[in-house]
C-alpha positions in Angstrom: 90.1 107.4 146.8 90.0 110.0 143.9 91.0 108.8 140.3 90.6 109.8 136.7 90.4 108.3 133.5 92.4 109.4 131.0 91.5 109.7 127.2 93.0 106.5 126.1 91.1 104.9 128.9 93.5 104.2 131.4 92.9 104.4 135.0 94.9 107.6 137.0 94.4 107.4 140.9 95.2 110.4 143.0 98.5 109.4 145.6 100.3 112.6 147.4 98.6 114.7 145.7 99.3 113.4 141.8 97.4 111.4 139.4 99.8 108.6 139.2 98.8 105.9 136.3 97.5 102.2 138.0 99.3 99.5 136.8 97.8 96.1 136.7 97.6 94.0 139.8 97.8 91.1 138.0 101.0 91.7 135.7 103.8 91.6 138.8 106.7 93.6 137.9 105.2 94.6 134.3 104.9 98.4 134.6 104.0 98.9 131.8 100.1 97.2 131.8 98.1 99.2 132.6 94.5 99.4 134.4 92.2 100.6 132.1 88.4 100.1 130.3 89.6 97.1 128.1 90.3 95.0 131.3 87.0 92.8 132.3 87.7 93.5 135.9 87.0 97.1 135.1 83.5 97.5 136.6 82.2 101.3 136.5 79.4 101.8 138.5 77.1 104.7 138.6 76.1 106.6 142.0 73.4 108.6 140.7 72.3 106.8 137.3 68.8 108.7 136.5 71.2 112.1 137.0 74.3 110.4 135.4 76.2 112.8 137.9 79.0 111.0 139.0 80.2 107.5 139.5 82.8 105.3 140.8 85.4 102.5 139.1 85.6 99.0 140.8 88.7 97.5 140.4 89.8 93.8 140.1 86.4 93.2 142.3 88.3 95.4 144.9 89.4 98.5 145.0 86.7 101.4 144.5 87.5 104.9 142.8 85.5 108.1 142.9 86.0 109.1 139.3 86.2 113.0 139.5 87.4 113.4 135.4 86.8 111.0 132.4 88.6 112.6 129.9 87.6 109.6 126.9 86.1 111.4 123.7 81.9 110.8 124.1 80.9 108.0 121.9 84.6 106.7 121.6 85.3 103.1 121.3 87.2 101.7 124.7 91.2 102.2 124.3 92.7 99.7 123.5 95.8 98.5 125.9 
């Protein structure tokens, strides 16, 4: 799957043809929580690391991403949830 993270951090996976914003897993029926760079579970995991061309989220030790936009400032702090 195809996602993006956003510049606060937060994790935007492509459904239908939107980026629609991941909500945490482990918050049930708390939609406002959101995946993001803050969380530990957050694992981002570089396909090409000598290149630094692209790379992919791992999620909650699950889910994998292809991250095709990080919008975060370079050198920014992670956001903060």
């Amino acid at each position: 799957m195809k996602a993006k993270i956003d510049r606060n951090g937060i994790l935007k996976v492509e459904r239908a043809g939107e980026m629609k914003t991941q909500c945490c897993p482990y918050t049930p029926e708390n939609y406002t929580s959101y995946c993001g760079d803050w969380c530990p579970k957050f694992e981002e995991v570089p396909e090409n690391a000598k290149l630094h061309l692209s790379y992919r989220v791992k999620v909650c030790g699950g889910s994998t991403y292809e991250i095709i936009a990080d919008e975060r400032p370079k050198g920014a702090a992670h956001a903060q949830e």
